[in-house]
Structures are given as structure tokens and as C-alpha cells.
C-alpha positions as CSV (number, residue, x, y, z in Angstrom):
1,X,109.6,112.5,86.9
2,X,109.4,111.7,90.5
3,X,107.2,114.9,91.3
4,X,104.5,113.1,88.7
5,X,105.4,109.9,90.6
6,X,104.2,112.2,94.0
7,X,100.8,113.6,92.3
8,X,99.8,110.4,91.0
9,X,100.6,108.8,94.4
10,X,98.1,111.6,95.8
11,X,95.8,111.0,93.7
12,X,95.3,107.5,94.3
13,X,95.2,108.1,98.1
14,X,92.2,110.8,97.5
15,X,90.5,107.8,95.5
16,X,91.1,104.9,98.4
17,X,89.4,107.8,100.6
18,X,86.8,108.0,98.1
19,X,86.1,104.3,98.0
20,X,86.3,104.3,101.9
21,X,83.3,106.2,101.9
22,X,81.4,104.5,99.9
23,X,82.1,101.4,101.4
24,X,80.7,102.9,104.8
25,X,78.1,104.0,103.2
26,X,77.0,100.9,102.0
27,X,77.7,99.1,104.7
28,X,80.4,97.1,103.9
29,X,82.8,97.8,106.4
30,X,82.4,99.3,110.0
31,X,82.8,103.2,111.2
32,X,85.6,102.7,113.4
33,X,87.3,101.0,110.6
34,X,87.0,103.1,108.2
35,X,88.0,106.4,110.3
36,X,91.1,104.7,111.3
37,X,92.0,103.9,107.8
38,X,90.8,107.6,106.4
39,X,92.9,108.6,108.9
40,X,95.8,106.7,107.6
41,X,95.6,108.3,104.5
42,X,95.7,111.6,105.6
43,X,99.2,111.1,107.0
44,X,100.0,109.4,104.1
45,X,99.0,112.4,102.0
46,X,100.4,114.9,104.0
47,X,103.8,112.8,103.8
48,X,103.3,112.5,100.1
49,X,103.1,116.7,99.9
50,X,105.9,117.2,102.5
């Protein structure tokens, strides 16, 4: 149960990653921004697999 909990968790992070992107890409929010909170969820889903 709580290793589904763990995949779903990781998958949501992959989609806020997703949606980061796109946000840049449209222009609704700033590089900087964005590669500080990409990299937040890369150590977020590196603690999620660990």
C-alpha cells in the first residue's frame, strides 16, 4: 500500500515538472523560478525513491 502511495507521489512530481515547463515556456513564470522549483522536485523525487 504505501509503495503505491510512493509511485503515485512520483508520479505527480514528474507532472508538476511537466507543468513547470510549460509554464516557462509560455511565459507565465520566470527562468530562475522555475529552475529553482524543478530543482526542488528533483530532491523531492530522489527522497521519494530513497
Amino acid at each position: 500500500m504505501f509503495k503505491k502511495f510512493l509511485q503515485i507521489s512520483r508520479g505527480s512530481c514528474g507532472e508538476v515538472r511537466s507543468m513547470l515547463y510549460l509554464a516557462r515556456d509560455l511565459k507565465y513564470i520566470d527562468e530562475i523560478k522555475v529552475n529553482g522549483l524543478l530543482s526542488d522536485c528533483m530532491v523531492l523525487s530522489k527522497g521519494i525513491m530513497s
